[in-house]
Structure formats: C-alpha cells, structure tokens
PAVEXLUM-647776 format. One line per field, with one value per residue: residue number from 0; x, y, z of N, C-alpha, C in turn. Coordinates in nm, 4 decimals, always signed. Layout:
BEGIN
num [NUM, ...]
n_X [X, ...]
n_Y [Y, ...]
n_Z [Z, ...]
ca_X [X, ...]
ca_Y [Y, ...]
ca_Z [Z, ...]
c_X [X, ...]
c_Y [Y, ...]
c_Z [Z, ...]
END
This chain:
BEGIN
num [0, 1, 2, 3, 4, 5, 6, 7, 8, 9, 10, 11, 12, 13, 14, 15, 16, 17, 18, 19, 20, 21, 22, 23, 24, 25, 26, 27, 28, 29, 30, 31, 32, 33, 34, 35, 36, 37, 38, 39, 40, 41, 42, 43, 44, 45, 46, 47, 48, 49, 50, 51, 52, 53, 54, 55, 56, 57, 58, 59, 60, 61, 62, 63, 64, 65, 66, 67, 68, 69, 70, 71, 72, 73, 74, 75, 76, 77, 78, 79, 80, 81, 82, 83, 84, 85, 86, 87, 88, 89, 90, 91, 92, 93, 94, 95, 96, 97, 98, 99, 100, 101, 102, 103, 104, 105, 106, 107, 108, 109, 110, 111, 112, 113, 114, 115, 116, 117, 118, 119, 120, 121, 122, 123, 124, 125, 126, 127, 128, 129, 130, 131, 132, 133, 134, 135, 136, 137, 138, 139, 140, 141, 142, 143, 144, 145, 146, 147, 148, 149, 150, 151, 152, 153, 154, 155, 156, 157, 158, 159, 160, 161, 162, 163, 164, 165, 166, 167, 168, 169, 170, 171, 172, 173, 174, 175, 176, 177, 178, 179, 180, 181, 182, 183, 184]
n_X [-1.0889, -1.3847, -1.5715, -1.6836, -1.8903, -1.9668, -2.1897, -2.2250, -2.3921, -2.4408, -2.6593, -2.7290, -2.4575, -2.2957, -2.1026, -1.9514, -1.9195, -1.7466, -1.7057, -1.5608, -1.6275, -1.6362, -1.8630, -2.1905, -2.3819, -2.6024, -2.4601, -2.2698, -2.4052, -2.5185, -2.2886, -2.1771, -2.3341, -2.3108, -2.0492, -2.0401, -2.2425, -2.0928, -1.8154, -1.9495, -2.0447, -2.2711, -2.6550, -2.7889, -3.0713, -3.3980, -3.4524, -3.3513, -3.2385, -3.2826, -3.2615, -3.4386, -3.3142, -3.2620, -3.1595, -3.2411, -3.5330, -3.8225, -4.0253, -4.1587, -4.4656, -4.6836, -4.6235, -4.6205, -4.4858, -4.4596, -4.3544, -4.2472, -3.9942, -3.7190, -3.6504, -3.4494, -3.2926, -3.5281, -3.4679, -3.2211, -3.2418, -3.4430, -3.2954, -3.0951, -3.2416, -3.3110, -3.4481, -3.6587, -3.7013, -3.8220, -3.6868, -3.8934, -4.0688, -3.8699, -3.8868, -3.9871, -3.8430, -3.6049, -3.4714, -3.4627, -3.1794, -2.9894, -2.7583, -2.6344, -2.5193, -2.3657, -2.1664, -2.0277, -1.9204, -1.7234, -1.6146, -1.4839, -1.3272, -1.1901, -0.9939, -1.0079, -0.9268, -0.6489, -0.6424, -0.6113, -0.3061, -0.3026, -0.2694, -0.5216, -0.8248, -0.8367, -0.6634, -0.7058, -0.9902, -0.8616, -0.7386, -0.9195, -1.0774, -0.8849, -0.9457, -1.1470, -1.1584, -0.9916, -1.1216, -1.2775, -1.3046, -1.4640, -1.7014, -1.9824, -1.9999, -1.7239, -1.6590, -1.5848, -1.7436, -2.0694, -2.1410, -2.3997, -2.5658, -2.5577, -2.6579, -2.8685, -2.8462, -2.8786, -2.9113, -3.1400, -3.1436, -3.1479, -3.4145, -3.5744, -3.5598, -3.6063, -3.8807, -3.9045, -3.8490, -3.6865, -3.3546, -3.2524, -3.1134, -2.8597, -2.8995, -2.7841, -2.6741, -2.5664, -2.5213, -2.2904, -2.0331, -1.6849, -1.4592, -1.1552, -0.8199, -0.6603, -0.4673, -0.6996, -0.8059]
n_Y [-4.0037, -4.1158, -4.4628, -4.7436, -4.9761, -5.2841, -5.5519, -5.8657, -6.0828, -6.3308, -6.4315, -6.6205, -6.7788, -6.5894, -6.5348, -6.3253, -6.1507, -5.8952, -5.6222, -5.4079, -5.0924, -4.8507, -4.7048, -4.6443, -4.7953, -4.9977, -5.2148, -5.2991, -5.3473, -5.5653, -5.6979, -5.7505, -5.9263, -6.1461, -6.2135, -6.2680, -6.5229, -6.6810, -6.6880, -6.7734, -7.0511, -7.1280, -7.0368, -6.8895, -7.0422, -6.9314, -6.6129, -6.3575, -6.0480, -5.7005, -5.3547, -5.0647, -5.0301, -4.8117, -4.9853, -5.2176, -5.2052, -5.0244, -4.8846, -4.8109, -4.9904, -4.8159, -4.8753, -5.1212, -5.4683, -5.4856, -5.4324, -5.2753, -5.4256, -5.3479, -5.3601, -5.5560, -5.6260, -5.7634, -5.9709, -6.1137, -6.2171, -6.3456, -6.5498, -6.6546, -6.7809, -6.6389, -6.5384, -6.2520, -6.0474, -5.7232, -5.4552, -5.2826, -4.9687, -4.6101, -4.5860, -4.7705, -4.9647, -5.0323, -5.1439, -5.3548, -5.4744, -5.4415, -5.6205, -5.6877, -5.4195, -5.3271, -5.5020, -5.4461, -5.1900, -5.3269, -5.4012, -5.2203, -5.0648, -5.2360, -5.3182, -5.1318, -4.8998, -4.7522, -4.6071, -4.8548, -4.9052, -4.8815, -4.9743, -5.0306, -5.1197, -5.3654, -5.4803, -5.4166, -5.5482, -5.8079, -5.7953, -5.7977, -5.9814, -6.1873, -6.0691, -6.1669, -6.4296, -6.5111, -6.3759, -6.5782, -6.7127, -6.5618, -6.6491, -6.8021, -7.1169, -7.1672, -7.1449, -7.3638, -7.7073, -7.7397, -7.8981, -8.1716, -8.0652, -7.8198, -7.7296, -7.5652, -7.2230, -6.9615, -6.7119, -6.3962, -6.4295, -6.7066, -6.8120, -6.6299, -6.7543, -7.0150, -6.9889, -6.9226, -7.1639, -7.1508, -6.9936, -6.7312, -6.4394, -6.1817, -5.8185, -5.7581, -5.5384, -5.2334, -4.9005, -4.7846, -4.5293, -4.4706, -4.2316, -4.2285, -4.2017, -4.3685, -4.4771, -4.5765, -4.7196]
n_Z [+2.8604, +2.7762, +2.8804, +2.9047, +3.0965, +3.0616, +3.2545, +3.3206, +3.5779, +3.7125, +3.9751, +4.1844, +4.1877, +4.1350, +3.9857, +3.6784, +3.4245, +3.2254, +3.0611, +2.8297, +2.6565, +2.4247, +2.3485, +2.4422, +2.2942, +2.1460, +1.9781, +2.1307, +2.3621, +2.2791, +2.1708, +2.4030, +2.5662, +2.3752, +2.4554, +2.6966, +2.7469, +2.5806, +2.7455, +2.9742, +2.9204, +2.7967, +2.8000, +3.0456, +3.2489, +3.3687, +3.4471, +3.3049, +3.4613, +3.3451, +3.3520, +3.2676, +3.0278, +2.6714, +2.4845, +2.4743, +2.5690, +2.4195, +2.4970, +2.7730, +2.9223, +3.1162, +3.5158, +3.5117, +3.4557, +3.1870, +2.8531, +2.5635, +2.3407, +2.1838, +1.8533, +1.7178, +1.9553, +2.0541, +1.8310, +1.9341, +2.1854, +2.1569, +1.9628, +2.1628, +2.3409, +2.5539, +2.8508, +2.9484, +3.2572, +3.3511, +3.5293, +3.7465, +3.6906, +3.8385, +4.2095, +4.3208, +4.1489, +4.2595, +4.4138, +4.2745, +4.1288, +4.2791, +4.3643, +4.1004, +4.0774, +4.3050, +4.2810, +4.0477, +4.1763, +4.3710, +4.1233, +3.9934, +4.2346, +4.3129, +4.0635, +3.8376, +3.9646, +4.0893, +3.7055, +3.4937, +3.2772, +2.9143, +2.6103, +2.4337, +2.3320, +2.3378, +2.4609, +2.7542, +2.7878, +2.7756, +2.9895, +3.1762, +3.1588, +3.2498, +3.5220, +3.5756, +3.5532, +3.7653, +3.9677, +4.0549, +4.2870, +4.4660, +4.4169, +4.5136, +4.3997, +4.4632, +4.7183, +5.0201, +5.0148, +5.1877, +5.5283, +5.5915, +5.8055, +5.7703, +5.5483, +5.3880, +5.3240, +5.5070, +5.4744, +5.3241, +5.0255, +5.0176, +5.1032, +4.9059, +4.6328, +4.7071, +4.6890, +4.4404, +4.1664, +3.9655, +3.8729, +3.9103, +3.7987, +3.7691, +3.6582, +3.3433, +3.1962, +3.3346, +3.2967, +3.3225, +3.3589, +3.3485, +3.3784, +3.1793, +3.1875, +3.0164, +2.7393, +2.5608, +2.2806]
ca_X [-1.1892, -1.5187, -1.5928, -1.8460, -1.8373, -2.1123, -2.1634, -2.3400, -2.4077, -2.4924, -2.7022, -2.6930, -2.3479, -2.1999, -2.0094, -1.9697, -1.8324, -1.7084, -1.6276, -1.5363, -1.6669, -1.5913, -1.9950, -2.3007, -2.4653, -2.6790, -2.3695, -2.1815, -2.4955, -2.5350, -2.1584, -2.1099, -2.4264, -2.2449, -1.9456, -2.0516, -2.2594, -1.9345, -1.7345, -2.0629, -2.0471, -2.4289, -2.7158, -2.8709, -3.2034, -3.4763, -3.5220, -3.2523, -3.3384, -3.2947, -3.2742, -3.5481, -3.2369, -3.2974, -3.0923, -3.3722, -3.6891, -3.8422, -4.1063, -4.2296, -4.6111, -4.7555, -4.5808, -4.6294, -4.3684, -4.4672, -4.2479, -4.2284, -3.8701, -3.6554, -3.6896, -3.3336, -3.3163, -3.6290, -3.4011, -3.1148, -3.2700, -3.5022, -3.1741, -3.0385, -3.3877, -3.2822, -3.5919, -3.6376, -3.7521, -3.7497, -3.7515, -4.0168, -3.9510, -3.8717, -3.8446, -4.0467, -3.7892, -3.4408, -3.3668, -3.4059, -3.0909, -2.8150, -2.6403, -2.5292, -2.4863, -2.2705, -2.0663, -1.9785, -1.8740, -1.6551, -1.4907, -1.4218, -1.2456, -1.0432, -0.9344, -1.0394, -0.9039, -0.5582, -0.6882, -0.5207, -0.2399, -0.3074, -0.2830, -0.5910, -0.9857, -0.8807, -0.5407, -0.7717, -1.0550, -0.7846, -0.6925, -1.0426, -1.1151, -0.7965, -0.9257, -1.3096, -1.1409, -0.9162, -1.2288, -1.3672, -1.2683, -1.5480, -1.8500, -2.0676, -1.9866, -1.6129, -1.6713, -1.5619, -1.8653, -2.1323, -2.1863, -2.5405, -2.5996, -2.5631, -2.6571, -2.9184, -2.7923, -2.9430, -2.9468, -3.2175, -3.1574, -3.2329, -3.5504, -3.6443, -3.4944, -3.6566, -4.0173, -3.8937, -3.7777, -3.6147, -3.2868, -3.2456, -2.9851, -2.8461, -2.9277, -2.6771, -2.6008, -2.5204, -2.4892, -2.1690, -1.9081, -1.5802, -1.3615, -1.0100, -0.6831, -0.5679, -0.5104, -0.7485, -0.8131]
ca_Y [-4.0643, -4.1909, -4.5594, -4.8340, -5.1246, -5.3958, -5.6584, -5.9562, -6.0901, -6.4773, -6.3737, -6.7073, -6.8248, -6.4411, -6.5140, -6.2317, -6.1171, -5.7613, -5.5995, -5.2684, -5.0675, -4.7531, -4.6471, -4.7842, -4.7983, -5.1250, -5.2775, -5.2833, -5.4083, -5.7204, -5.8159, -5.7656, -6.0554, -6.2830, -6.2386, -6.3068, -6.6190, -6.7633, -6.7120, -6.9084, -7.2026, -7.1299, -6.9741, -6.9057, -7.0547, -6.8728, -6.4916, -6.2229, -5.9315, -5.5738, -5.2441, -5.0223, -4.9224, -4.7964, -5.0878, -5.3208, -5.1411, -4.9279, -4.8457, -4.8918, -4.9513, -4.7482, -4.9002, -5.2642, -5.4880, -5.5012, -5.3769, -5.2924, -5.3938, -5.3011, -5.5174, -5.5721, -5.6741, -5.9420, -6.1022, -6.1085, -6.2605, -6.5041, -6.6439, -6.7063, -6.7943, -6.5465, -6.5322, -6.0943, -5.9667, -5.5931, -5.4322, -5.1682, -4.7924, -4.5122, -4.6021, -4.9217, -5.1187, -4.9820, -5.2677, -5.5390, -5.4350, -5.4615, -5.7346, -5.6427, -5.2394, -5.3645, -5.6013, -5.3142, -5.1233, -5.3590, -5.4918, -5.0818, -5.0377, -5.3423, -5.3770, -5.0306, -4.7659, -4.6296, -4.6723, -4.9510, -4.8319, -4.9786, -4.9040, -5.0785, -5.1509, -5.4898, -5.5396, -5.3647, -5.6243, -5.9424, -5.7992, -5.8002, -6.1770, -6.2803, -6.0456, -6.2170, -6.6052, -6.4477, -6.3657, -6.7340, -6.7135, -6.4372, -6.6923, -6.8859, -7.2323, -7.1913, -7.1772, -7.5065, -7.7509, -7.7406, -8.0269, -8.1748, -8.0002, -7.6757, -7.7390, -7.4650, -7.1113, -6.9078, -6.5683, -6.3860, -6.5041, -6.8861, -6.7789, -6.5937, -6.8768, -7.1486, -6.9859, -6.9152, -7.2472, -7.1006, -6.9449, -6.5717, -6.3927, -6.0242, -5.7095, -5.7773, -5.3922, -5.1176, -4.7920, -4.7110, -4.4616, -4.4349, -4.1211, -4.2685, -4.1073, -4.4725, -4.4735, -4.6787, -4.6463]
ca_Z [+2.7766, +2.8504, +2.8448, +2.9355, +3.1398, +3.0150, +3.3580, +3.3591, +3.6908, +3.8711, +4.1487, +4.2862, +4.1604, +4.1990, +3.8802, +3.6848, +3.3088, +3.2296, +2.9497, +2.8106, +2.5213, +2.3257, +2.3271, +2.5451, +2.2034, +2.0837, +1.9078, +2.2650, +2.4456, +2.2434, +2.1948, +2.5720, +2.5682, +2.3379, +2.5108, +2.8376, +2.7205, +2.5656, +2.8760, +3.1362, +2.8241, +2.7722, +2.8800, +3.2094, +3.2874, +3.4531, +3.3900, +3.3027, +3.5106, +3.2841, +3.3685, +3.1686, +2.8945, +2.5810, +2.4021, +2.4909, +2.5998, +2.3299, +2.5445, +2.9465, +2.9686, +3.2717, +3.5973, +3.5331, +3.3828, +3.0445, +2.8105, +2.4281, +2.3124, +2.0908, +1.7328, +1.7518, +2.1183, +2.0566, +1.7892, +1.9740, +2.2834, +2.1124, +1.9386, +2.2308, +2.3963, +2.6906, +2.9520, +3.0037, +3.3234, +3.3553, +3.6634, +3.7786, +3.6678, +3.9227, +4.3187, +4.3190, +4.1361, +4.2311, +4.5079, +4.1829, +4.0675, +4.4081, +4.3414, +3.9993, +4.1166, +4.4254, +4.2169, +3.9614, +4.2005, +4.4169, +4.0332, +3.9482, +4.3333, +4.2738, +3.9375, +3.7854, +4.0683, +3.9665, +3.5885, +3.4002, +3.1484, +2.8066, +2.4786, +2.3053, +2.4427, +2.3380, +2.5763, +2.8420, +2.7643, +2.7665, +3.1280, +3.2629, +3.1076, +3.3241, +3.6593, +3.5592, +3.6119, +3.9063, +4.0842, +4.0939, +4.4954, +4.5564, +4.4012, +4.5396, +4.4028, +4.5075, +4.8536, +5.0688, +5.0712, +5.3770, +5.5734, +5.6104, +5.8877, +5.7628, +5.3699, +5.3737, +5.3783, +5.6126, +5.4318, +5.2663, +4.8739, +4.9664, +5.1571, +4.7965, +4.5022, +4.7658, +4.6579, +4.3183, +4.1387, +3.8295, +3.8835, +3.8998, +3.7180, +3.7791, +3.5513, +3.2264, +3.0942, +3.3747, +3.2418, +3.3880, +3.2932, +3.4055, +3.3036, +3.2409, +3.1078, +2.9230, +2.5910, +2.5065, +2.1420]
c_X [-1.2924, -1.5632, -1.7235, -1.8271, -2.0207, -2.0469, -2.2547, -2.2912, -2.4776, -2.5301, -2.7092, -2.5265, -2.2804, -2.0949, -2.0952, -1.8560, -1.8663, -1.6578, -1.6519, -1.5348, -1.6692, -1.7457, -2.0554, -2.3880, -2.5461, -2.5400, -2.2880, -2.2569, -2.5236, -2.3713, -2.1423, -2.2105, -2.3889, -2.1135, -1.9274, -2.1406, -2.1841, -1.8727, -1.8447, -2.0631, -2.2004, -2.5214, -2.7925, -3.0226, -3.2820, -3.4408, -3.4153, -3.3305, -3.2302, -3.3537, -3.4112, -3.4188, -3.2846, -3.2457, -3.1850, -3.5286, -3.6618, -3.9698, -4.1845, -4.3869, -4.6332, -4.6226, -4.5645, -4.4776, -4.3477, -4.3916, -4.2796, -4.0715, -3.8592, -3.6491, -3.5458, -3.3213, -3.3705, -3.5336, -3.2834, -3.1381, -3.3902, -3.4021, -3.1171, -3.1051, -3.3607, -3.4457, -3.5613, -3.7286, -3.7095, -3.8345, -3.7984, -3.9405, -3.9827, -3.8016, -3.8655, -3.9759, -3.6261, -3.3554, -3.3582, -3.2966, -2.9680, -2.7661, -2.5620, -2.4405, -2.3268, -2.1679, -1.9497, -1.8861, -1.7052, -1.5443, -1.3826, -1.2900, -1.1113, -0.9650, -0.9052, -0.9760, -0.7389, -0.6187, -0.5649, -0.4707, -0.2577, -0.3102, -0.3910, -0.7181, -0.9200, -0.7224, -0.6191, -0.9023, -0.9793, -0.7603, -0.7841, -1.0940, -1.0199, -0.8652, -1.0880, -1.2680, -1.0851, -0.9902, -1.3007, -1.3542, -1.4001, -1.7052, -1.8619, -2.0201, -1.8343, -1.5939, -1.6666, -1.7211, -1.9040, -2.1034, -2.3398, -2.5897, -2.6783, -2.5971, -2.7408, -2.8809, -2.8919, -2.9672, -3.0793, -3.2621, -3.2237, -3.3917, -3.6254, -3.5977, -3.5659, -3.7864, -4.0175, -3.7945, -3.6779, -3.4837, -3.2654, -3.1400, -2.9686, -2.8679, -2.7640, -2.5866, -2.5905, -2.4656, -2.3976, -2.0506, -1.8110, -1.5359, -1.2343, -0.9324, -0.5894, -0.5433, -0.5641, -0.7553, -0.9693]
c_Y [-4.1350, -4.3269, -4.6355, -4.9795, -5.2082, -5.4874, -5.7621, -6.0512, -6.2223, -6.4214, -6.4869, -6.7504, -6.6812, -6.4506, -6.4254, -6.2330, -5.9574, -5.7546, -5.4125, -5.1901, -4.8758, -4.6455, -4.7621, -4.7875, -4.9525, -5.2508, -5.3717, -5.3975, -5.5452, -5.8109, -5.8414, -5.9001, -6.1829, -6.3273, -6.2963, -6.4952, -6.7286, -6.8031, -6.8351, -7.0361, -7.2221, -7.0232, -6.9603, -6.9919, -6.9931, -6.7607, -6.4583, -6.0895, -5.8001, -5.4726, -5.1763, -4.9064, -4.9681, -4.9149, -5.2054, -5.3218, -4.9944, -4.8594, -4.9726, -4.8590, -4.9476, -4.7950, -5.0483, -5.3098, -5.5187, -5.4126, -5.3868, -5.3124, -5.3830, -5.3827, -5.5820, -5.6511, -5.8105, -5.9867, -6.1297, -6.2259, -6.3791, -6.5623, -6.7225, -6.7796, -6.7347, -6.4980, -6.3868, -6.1065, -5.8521, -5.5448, -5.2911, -5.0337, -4.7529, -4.6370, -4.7236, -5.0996, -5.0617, -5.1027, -5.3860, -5.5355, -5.4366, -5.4956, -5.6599, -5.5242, -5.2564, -5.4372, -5.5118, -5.2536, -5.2133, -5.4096, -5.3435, -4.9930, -5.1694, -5.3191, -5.2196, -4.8716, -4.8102, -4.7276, -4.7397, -4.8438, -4.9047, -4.9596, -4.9230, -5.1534, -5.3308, -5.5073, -5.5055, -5.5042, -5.7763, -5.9131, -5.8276, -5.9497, -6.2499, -6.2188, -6.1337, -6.3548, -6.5893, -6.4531, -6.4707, -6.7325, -6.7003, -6.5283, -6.7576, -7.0323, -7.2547, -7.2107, -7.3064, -7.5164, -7.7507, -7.8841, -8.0577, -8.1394, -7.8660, -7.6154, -7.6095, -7.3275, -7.0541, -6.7307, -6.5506, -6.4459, -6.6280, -6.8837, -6.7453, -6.7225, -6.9586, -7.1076, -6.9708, -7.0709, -7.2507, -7.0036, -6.7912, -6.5329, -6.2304, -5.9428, -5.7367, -5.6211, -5.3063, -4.9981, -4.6941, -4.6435, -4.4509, -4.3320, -4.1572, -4.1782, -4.2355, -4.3954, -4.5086, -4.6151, -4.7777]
c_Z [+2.8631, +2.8267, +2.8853, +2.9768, +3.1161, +3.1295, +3.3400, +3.4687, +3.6806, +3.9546, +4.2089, +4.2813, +4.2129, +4.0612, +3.7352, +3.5046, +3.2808, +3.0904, +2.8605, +2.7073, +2.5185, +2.3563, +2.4577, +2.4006, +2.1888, +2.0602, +2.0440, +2.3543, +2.3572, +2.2151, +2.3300, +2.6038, +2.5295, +2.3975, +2.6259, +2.8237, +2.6725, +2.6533, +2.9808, +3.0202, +2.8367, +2.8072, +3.0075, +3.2042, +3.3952, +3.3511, +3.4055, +3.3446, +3.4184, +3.3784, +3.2734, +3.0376, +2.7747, +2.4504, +2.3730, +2.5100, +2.5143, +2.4047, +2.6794, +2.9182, +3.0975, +3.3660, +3.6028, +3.4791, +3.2258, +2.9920, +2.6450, +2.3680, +2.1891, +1.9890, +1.7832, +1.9081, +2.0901, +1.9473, +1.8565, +2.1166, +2.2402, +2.0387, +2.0320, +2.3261, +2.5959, +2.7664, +3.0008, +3.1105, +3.3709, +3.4387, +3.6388, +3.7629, +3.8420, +4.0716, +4.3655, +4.2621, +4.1705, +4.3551, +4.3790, +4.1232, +4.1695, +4.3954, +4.2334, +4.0240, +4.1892, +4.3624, +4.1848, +4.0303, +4.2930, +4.2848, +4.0078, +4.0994, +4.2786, +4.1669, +3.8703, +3.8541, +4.0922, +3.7756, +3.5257, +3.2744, +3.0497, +2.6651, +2.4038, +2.3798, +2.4201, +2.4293, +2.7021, +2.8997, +2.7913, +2.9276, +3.2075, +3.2645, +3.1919, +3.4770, +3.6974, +3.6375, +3.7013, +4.0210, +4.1166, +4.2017, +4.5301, +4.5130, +4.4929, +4.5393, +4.4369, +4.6113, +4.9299, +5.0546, +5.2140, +5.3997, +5.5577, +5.6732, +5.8472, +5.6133, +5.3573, +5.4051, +5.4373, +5.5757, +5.3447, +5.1384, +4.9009, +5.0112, +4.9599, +4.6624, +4.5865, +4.6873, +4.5097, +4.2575, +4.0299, +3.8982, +3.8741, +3.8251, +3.7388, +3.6699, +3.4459, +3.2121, +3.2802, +3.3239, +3.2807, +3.3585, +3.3894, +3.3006, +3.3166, +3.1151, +3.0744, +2.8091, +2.5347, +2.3568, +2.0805]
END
C-alpha cells in the first residue's frame, strides 16, 4: 500500500512532527496542520515556507512568489493566522526546501526502513508521536548550552535568520510516498 507522510519542520529549532495518511488529498494536508500545531503548543511566528502543492496553491503567477490559493487553504491558514511563503517554481527554488527534504529522509531511514508492522494508520500514527518526542536529542534547543564565548553559531543559517528577524520555518506538506506491505487500514 501506498501512503503519505505529512512533515512539518523547525528550521531553526529542527523540531519536527510527522504523520501518516491514507491519501495526500486536502483533508490529510490540513489535519496533518492541526496536528502538528497541537503537538509545538501554538503557532510558529514568521513565515511557513510551502512547496507549490496543489492543496494550497490554486495557481503560480509567472516565476515570482505570488500565488493564488486554494479557498480552502486561505481559511484554514487565516484561522490559524499562519504567515505563507511559497518557494520559487522549477530550479530557482529547489534549495528553499533542504532542511525539511533531508529531515524526511533521515526520519524514513530511521524509523520507517524495515516498514513498521501495524494493524491501523492510527497505531502507526501513535508510534511516530512517541519516535517525534524521542527525537528531541537531534534539535537545536536540546543541545548543551554555549558559553559566552562561543554564543553565536558559526554556520550558515545564523548568518541568514541574523538578516532576517522573523523566524523561518521548514516546508509543512512533502509529497512523499512510501510503498509499504503493513496493514495499515
């Protein structure tokens, strides 16, 4: 069977909610939103960066970042007063999207590779919510504190968030299939 992993992604924090759905349809793409907003105990501030999927963008104008979304979508995201930025079609925007991509893939080696046995998307779903708080190690804010010395990280991200003062946030939906032989049902 074919499934669907919905990710939403901390690009500064690195914390991360997963969850696993039947369809990538609309229905999927906004519970996996409320679900993941439940689990962080709010919403992000700054911009949610999007992919250009059809769940949310009803239409890309030209190359820029304007966007016509989906009715559905705009209520869904002005409820929650979720800040969209959606990255550039084609070749021009495929680095705004790494973090989350790279995540995906390191949660689907770990957790996901021999496929979980399970009888039911929702025992499957209860396992991923325990490997989600499991992974608190791999963020950001878990990491021993610096000293004063060394308070500023030295990698690329703080260089980019230093010029940007609003928080960033990783692409929410990934359109990722796995082919597993559970049972899910």
């Amino acid at each position: 069977m074919t499934r669907y992993l919905f990710a939403f992604r901390m690009s500064y924090s690195g914390m991360a909610v997963h969850r696993i759905f039947a369809s990538a349809g609309h229905e999927a793409f906004f519970e996996g939103h409320v679900h993941a907003l439940h689990v962080m105990g709010g919403v992000p501030t700054g911009e949610v960066r999007y992919d250009n999927l059809r769940a949310a963008v009803a239409q890309v104008l030209g190359l820029s970042r304007r966007r016509v979304e989906a009715e559905r979508w705009t209520a869904l995201r002005s409820h929650y007063g979720l800040d969209a930025l959606y990255c550039q079609p084609g070749v021009r925007g495929a680095h705004e999207k790494g973090g989350v991509e790279g995540q995906i893939g390191w949660f689907h080696r770990n957790h996901l590779g021999p496929v979980p046995e399970v009888d039911t998307l929702a025992e499957l779903n209860a396992m991923i919510d325990r490997w989600d708080q499991q992974d608190d190690a791999r963020r950001i804010r878990s990491r021993p504190a610096r000293s004063a010395s060394t308070s500023r990280p030295s990698n690329r991200c703080w260089r980019h968030c230093r010029r940007r003062r609003s928080r960033r946030v990783g692409s929410p939906l990934h359109a990722w299939t796995a082919t597993t032989r559970s049972a899910c049902g």
